[in-house]
PDB file of N, CA, C and O in Angstrom, chain B, residues numbered from 101:
ATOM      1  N   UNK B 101     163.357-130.715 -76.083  1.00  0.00           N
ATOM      2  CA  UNK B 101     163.968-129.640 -76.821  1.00  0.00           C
ATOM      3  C   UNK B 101     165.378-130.037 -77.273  1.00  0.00           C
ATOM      4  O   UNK B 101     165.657-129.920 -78.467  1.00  0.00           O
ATOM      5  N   UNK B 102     166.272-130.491 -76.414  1.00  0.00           N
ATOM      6  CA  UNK B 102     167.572-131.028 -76.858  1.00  0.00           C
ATOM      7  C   UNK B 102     167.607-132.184 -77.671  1.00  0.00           C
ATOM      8  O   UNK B 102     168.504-132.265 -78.510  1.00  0.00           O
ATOM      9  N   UNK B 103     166.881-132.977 -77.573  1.00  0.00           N
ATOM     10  CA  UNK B 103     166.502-133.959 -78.521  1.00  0.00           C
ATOM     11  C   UNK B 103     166.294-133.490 -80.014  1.00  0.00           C
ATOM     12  O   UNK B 103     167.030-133.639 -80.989  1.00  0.00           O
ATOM     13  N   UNK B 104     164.658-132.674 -79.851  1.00  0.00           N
ATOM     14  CA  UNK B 104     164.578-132.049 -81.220  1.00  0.00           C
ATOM     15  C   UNK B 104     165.590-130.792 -82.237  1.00  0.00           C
ATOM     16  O   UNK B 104     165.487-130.278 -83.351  1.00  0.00           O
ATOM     17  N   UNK B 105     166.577-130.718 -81.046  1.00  0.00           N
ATOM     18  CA  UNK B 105     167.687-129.885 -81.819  1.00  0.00           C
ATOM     19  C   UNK B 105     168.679-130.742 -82.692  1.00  0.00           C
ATOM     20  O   UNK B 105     169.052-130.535 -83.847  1.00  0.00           O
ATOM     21  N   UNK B 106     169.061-131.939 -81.674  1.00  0.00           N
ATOM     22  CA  UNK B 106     170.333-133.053 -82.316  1.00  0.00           C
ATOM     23  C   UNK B 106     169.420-133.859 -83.449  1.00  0.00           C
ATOM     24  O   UNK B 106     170.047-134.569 -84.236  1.00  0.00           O
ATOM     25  N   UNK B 107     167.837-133.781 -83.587  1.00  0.00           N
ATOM     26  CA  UNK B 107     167.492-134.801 -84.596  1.00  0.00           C
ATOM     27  C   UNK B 107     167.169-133.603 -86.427  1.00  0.00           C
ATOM     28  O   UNK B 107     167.228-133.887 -87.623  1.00  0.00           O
ATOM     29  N   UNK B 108     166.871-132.392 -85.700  1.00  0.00           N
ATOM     30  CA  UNK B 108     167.039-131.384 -86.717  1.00  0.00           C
ATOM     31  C   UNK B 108     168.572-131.059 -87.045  1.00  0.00           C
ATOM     32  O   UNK B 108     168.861-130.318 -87.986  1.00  0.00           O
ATOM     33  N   UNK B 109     169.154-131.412 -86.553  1.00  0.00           N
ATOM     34  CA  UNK B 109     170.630-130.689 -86.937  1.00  0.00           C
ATOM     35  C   UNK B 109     171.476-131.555 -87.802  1.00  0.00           C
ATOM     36  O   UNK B 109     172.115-131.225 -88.801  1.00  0.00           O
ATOM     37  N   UNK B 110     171.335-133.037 -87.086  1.00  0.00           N
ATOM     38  CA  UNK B 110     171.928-134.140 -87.028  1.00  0.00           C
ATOM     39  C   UNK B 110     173.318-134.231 -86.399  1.00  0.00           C
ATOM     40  O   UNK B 110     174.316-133.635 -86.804  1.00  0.00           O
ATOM     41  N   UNK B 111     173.222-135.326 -85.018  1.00  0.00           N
ATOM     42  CA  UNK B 111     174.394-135.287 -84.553  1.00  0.00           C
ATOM     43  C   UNK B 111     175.985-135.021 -84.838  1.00  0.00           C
ATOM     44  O   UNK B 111     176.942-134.555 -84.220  1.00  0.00           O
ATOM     45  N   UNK B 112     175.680-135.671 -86.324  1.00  0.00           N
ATOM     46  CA  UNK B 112     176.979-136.204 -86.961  1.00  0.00           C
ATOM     47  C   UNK B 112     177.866-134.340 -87.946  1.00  0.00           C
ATOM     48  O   UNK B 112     178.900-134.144 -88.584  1.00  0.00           O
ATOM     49  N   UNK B 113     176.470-133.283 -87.423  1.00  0.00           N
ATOM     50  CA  UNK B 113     177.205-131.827 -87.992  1.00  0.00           C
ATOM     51  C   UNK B 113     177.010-131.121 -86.738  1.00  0.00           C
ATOM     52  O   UNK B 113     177.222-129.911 -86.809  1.00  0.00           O
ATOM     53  N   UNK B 114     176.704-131.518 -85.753  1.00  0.00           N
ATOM     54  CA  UNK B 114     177.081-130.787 -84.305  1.00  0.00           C
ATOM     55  C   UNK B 114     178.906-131.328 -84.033  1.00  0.00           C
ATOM     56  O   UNK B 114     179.523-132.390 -84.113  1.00  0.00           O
ATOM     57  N   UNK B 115     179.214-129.966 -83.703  1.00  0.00           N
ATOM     58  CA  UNK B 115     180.730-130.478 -83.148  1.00  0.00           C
ATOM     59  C   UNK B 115     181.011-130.178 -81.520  1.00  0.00           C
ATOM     60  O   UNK B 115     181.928-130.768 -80.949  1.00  0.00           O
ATOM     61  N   UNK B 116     180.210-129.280 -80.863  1.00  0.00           N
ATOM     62  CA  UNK B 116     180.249-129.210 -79.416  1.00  0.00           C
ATOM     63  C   UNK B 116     178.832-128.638 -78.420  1.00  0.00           C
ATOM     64  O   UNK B 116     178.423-127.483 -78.296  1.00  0.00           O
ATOM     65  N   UNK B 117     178.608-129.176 -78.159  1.00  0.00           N
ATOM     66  CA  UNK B 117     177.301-128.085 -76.970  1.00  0.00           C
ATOM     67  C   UNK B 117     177.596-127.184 -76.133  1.00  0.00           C
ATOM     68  O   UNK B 117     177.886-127.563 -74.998  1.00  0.00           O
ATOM     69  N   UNK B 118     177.612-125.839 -76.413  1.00  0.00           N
ATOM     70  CA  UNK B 118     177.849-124.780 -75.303  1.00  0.00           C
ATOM     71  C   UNK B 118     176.845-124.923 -74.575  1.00  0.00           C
ATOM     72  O   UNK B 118     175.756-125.219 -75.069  1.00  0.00           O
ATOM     73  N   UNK B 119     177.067-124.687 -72.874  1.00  0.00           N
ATOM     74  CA  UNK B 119     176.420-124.309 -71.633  1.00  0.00           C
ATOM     75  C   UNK B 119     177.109-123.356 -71.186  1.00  0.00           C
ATOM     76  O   UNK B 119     178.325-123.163 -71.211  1.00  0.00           O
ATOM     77  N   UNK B 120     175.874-122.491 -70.581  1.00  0.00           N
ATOM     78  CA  UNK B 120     176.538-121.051 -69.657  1.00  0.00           C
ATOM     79  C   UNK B 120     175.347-121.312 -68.882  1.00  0.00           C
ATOM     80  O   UNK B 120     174.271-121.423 -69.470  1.00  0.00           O
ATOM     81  N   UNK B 121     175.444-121.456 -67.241  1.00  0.00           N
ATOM     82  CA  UNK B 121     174.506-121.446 -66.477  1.00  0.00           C
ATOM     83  C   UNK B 121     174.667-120.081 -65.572  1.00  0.00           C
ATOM     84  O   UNK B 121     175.767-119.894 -65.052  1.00  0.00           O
ATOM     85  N   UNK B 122     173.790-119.276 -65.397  1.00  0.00           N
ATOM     86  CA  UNK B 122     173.698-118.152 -64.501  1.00  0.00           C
ATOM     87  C   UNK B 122     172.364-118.079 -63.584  1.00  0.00           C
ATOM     88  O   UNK B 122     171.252-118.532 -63.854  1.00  0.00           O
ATOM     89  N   UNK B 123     172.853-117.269 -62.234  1.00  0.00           N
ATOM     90  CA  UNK B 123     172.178-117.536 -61.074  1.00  0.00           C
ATOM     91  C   UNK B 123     171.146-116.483 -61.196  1.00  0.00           C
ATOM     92  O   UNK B 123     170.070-116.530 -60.601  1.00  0.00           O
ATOM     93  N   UNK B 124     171.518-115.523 -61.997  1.00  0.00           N
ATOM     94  CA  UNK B 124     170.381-114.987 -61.983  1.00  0.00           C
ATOM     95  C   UNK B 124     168.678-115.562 -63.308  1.00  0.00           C
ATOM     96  O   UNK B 124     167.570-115.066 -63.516  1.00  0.00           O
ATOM     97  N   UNK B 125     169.368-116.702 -63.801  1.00  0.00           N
ATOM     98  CA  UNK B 125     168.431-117.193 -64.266  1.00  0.00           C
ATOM     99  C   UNK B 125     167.285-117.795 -63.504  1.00  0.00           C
ATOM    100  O   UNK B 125     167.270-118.448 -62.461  1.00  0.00           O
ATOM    101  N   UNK B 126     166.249-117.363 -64.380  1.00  0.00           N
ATOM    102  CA  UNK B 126     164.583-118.057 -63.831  1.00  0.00           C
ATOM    103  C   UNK B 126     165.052-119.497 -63.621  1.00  0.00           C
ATOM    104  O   UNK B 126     164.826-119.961 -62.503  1.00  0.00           O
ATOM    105  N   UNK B 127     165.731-120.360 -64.602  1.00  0.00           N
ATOM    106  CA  UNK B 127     166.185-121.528 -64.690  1.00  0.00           C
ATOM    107  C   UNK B 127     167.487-121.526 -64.121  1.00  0.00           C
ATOM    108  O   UNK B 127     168.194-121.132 -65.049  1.00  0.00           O
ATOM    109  N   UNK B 128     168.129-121.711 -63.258  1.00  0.00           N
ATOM    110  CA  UNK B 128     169.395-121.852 -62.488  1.00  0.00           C
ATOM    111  C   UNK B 128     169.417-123.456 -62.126  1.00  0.00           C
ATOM    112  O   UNK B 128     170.192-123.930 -61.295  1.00  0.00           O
ATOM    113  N   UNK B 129     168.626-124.086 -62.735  1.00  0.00           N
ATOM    114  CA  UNK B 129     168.712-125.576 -62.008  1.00  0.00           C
ATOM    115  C   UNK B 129     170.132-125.925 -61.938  1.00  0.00           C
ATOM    116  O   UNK B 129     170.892-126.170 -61.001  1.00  0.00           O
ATOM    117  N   UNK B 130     170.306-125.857 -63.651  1.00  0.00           N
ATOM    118  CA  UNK B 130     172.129-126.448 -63.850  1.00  0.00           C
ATOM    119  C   UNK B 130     172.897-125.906 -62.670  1.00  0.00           C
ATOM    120  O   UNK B 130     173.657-126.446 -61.866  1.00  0.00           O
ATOM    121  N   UNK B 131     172.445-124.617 -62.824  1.00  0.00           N
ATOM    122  CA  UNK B 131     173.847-123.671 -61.873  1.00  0.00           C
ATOM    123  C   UNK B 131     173.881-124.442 -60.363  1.00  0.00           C
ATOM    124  O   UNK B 131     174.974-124.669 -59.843  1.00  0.00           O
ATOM    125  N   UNK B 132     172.593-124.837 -59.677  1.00  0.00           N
ATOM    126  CA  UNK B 132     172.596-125.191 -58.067  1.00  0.00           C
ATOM    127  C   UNK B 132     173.577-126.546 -58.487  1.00  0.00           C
ATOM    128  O   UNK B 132     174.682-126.682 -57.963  1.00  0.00           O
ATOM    129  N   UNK B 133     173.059-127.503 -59.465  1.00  0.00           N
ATOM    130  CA  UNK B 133     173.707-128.603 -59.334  1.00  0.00           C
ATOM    131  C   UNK B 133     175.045-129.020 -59.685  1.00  0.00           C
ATOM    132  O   UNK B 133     175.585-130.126 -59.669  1.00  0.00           O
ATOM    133  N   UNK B 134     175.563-127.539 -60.099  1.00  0.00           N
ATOM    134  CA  UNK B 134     177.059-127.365 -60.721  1.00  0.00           C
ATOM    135  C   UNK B 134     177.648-127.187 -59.034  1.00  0.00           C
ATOM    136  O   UNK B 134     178.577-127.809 -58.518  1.00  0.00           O
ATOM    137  N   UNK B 135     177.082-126.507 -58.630  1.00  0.00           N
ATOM    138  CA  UNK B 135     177.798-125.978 -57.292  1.00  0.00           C
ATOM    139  C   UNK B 135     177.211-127.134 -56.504  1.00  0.00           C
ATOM    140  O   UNK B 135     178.258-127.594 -56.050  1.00  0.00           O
ATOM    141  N   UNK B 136     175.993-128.126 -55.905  1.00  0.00           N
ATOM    142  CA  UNK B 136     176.316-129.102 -55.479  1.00  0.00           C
ATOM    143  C   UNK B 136     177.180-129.928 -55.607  1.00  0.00           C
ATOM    144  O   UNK B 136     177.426-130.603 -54.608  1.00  0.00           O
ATOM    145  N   UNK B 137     178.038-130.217 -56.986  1.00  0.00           N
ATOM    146  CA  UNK B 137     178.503-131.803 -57.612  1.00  0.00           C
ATOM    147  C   UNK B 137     180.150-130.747 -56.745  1.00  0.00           C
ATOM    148  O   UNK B 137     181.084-131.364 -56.233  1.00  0.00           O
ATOM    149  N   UNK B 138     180.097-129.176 -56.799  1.00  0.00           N
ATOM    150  CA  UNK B 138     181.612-129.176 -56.748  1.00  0.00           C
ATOM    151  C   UNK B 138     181.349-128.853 -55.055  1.00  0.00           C
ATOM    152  O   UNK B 138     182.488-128.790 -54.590  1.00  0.00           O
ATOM    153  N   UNK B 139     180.454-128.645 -54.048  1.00  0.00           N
ATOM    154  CA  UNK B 139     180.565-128.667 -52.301  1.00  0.00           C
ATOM    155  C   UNK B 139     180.629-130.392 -51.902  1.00  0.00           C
ATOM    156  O   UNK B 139     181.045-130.790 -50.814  1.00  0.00           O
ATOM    157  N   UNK B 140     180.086-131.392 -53.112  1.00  0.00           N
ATOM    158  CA  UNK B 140     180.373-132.341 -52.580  1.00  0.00           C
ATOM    159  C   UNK B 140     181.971-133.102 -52.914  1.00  0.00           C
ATOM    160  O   UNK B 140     182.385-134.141 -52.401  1.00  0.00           O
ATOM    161  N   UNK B 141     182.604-132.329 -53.813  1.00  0.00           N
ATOM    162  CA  UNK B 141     184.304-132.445 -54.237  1.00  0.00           C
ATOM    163  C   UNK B 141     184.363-133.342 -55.038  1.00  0.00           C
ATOM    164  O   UNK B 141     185.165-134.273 -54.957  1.00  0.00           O
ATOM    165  N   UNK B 142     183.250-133.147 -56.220  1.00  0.00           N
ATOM    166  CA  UNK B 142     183.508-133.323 -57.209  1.00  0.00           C
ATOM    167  C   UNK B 142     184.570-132.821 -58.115  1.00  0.00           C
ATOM    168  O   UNK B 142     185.156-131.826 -57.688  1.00  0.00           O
ATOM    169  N   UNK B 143     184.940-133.262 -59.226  1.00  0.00           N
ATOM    170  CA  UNK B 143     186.038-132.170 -59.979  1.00  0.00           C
ATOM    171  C   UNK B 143     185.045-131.313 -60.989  1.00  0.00           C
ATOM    172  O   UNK B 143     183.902-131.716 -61.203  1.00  0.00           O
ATOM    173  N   UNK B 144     185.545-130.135 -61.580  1.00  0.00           N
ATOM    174  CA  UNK B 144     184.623-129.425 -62.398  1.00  0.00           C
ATOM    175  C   UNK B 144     184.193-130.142 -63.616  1.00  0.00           C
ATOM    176  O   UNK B 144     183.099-129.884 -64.118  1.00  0.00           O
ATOM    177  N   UNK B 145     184.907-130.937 -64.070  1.00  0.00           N
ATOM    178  CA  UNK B 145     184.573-131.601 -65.502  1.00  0.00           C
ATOM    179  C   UNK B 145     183.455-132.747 -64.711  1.00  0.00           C
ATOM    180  O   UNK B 145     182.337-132.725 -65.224  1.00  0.00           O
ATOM    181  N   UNK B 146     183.624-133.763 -63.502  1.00  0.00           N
ATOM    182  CA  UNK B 146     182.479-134.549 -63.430  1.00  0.00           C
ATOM    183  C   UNK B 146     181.048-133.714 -63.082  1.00  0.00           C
ATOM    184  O   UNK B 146     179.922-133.971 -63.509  1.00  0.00           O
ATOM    185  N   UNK B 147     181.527-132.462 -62.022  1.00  0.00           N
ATOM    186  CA  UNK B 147     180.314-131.662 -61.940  1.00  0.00           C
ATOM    187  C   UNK B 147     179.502-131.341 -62.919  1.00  0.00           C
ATOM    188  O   UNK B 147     178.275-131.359 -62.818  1.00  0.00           O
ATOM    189  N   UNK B 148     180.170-131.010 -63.984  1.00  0.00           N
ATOM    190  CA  UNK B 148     179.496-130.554 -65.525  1.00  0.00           C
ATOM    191  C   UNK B 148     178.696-131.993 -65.723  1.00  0.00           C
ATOM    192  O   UNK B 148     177.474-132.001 -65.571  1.00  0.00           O
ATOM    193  N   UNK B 149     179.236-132.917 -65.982  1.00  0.00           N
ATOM    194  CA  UNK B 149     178.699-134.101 -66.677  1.00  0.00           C
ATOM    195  C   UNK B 149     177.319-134.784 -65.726  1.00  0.00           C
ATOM    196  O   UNK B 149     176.497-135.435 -66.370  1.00  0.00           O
ATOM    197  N   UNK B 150     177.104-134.620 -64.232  1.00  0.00           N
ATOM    198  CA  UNK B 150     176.614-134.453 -63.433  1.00  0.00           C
ATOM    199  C   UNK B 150     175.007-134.158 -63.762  1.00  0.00           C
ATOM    200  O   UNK B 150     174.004-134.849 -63.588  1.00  0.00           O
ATOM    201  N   UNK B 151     175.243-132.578 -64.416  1.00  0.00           N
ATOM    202  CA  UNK B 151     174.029-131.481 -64.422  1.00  0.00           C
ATOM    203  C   UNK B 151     173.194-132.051 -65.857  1.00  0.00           C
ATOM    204  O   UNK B 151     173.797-132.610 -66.773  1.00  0.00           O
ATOM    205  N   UNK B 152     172.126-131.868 -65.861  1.00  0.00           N
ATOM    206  CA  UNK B 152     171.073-132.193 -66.857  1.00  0.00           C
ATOM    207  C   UNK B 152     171.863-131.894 -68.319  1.00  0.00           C
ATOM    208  O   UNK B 152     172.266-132.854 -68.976  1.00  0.00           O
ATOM    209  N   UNK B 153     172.050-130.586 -68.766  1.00  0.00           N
ATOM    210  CA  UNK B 153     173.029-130.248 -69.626  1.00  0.00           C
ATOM    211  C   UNK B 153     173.824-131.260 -70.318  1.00  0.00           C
ATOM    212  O   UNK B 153     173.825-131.491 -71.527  1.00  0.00           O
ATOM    213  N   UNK B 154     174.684-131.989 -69.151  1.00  0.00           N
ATOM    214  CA  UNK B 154     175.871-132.799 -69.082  1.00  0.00           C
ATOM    215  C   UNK B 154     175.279-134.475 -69.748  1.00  0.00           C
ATOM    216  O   UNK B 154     175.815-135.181 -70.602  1.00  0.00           O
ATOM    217  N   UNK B 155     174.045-134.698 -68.990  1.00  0.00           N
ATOM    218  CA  UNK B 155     173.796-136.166 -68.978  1.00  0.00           C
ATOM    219  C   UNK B 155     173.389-135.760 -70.536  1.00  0.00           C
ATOM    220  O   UNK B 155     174.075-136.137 -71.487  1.00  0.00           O
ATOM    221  N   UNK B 156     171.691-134.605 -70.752  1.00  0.00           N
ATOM    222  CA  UNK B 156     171.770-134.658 -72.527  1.00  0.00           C
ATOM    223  C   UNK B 156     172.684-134.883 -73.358  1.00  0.00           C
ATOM    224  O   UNK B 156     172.684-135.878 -74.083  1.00  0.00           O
ATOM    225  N   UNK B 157     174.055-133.525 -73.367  1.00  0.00           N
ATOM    226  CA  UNK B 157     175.384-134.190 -73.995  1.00  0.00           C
ATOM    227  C   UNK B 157     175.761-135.358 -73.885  1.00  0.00           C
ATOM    228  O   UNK B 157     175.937-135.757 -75.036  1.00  0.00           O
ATOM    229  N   UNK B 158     176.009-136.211 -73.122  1.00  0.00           N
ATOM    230  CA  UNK B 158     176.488-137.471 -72.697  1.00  0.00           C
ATOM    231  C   UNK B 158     176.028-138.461 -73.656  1.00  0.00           C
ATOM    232  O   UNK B 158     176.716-139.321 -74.205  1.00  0.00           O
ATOM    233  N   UNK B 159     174.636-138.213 -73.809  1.00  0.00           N
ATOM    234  CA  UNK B 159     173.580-138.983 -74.079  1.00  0.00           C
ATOM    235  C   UNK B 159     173.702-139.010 -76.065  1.00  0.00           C
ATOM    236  O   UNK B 159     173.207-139.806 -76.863  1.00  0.00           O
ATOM    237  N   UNK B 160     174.442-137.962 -76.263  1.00  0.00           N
ATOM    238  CA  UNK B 160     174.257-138.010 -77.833  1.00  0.00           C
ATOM    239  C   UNK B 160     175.946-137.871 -77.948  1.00  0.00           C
ATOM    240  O   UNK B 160     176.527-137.282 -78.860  1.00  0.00           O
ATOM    241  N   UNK B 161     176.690-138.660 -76.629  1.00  0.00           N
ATOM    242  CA  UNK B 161     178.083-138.709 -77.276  1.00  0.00           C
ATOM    243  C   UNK B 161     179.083-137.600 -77.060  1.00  0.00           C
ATOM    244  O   UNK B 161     180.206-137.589 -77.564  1.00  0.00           O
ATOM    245  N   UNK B 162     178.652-136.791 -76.375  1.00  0.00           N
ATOM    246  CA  UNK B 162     179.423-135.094 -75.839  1.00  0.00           C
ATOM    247  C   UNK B 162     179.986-135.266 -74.569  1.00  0.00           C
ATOM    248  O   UNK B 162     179.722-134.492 -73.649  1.00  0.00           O
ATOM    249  N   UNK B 163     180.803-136.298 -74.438  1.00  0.00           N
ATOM    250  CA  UNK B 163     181.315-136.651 -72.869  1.00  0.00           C
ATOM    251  C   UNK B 163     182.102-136.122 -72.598  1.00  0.00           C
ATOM    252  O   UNK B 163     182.103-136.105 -71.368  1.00  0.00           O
ATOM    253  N   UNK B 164     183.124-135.446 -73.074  1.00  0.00           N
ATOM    254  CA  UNK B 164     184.049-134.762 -72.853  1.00  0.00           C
ATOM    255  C   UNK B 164     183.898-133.033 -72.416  1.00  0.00           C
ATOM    256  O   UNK B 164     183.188-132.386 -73.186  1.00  0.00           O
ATOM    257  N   UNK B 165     184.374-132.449 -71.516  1.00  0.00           N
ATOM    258  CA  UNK B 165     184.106-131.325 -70.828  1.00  0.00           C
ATOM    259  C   UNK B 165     185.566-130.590 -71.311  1.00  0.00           C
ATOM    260  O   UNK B 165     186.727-130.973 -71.164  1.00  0.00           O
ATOM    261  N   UNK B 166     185.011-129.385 -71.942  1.00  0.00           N
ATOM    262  CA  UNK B 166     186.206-128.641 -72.187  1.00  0.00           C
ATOM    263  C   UNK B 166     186.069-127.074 -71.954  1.00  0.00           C
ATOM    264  O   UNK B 166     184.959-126.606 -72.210  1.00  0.00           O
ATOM    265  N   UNK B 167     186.930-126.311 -71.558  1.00  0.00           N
ATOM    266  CA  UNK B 167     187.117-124.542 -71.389  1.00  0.00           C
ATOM    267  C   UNK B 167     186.041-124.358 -70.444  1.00  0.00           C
ATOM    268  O   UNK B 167     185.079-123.627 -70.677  1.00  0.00           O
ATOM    269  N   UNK B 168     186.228-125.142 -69.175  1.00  0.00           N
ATOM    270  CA  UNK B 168     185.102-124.253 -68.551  1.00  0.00           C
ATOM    271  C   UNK B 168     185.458-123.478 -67.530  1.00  0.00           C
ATOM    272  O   UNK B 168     186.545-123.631 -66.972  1.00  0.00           O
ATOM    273  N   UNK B 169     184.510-122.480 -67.138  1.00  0.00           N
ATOM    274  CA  UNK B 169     184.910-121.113 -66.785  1.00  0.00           C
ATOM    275  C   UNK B 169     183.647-120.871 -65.877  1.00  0.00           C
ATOM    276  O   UNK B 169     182.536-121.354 -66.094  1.00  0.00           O
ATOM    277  N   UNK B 170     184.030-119.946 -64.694  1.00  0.00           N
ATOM    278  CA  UNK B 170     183.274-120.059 -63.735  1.00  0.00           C
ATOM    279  C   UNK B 170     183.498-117.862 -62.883  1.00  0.00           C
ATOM    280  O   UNK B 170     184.363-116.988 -62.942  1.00  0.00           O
ATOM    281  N   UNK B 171     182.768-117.942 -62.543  1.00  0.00           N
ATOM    282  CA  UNK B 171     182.416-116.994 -61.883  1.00  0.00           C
ATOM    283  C   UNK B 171     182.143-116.673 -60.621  1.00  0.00           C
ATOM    284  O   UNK B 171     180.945-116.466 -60.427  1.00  0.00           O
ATOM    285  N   UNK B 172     183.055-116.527 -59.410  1.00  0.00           N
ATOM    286  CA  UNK B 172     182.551-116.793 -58.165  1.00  0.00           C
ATOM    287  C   UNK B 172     183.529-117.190 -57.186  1.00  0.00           C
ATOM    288  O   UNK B 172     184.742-117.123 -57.387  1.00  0.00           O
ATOM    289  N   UNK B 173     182.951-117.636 -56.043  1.00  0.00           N
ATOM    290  CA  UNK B 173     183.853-118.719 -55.246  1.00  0.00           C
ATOM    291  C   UNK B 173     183.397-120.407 -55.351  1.00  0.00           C
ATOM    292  O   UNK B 173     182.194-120.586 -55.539  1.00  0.00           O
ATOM    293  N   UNK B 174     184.102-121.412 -55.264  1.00  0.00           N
ATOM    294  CA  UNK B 174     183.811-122.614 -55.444  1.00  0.00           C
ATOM    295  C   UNK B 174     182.603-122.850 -54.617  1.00  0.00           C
ATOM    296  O   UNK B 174     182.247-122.228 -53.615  1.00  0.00           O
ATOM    297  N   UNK B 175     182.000-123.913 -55.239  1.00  0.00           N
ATOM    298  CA  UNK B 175     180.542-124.365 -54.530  1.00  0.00           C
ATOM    299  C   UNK B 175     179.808-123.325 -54.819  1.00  0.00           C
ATOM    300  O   UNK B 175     178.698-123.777 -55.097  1.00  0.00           O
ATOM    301  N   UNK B 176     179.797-122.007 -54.925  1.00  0.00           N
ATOM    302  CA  UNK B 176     178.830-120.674 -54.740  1.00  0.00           C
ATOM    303  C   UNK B 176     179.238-120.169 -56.163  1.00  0.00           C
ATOM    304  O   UNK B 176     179.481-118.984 -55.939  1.00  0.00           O
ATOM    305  N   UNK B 177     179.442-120.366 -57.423  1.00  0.00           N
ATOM    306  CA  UNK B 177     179.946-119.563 -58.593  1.00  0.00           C
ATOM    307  C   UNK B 177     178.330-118.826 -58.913  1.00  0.00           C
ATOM    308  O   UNK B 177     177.343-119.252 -58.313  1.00  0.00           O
ATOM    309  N   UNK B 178     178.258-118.023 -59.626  1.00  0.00           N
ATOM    310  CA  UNK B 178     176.828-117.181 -59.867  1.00  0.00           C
ATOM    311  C   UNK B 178     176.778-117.360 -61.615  1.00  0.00           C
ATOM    312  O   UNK B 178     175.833-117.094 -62.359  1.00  0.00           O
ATOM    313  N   UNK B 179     178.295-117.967 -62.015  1.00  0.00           N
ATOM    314  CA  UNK B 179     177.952-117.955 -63.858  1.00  0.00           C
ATOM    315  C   UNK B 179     179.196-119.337 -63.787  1.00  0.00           C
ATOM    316  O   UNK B 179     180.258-119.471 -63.179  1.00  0.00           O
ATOM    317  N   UNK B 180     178.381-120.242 -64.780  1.00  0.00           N
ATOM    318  CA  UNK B 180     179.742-120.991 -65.177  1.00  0.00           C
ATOM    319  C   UNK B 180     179.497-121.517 -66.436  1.00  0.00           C
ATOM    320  O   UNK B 180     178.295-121.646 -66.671  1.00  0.00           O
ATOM    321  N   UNK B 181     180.395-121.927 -67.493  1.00  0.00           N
ATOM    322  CA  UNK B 181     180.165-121.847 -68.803  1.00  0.00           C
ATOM    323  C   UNK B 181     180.910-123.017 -68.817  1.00  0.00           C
ATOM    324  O   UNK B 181     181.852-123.199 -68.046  1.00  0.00           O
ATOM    325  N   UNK B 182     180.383-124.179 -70.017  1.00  0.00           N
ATOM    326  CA  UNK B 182     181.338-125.281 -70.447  1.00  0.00           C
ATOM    327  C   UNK B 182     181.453-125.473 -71.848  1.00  0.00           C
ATOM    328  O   UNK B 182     180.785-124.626 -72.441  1.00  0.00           O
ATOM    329  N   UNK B 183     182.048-126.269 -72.617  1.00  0.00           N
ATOM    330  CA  UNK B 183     181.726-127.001 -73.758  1.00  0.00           C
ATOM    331  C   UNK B 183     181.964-128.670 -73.912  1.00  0.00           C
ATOM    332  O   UNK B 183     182.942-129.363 -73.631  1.00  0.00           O
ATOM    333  N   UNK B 184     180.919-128.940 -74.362  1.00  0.00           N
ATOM    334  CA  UNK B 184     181.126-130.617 -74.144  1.00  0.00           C
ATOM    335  C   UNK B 184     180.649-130.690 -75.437  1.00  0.00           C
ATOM    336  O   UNK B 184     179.705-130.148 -76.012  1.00  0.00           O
ATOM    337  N   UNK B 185     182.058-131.987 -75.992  1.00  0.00           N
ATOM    338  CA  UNK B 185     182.635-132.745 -76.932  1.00  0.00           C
ATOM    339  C   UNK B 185     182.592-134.131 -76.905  1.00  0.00           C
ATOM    340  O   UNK B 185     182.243-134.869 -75.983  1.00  0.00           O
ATOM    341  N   UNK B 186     183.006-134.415 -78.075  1.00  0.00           N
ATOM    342  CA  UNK B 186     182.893-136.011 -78.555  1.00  0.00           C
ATOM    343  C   UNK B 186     184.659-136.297 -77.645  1.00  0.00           C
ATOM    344  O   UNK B 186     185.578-135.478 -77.676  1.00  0.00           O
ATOM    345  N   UNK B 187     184.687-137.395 -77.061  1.00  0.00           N
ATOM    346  CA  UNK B 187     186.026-137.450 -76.575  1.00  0.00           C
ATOM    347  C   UNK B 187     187.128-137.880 -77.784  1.00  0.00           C
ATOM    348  O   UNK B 187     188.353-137.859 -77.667  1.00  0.00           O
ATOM    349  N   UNK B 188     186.324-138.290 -79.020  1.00  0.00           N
ATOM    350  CA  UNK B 188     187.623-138.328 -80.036  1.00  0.00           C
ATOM    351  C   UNK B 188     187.825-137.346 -80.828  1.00  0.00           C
ATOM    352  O   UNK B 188     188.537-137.462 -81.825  1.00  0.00           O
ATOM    353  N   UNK B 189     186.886-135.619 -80.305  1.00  0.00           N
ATOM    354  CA  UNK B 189     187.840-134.673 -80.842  1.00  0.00           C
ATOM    355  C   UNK B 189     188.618-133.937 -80.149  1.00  0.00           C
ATOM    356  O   UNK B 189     189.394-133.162 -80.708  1.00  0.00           O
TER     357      UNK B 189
END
């Protein structure tokens, strides 16, 4: 699916990938592994890059982690939101 979005869109007119992971999602995968990467003391930007989300972005050049925002107590957040960028914008 992330694939067929960046090859319909074309990378080069995407300017950032929003993520918002929430716990009350059917899909919370991101969210457990946001809060693993930060109980094991990770920082929030490697935690992001970490989560499936993170490696797709990564993967088409979105390495950079920006405005992210969280909901909760550390390790345990229930919502956390990022945007990942090209690091030369």
């Amino acid at each position: 699916m992330f694939d067929a979005m960046m090859h319909e869109f074309g990378p080069e007119n995407v300017r950032g990938i929003s993520g918002e992971w929430l716990a009350a999602d059917d899909l919370a995968d991101n969210l457990m592994s946001y809060n693993a990467g930060i109980q094991d003391m990770l920082s929030p930007e490697v935690a992001a890059l970490n989560i499936f989300t993170g490696k797709m972005a990564t993967r088409w050049g979105f390495s950079k982690v920006e405005g992210i925002e969280t909901a909760g107590t550390p390790g345990n957040y229930i919502n956390v939101s990022a945007l990942f960028v090209r690091p030369e914008w």
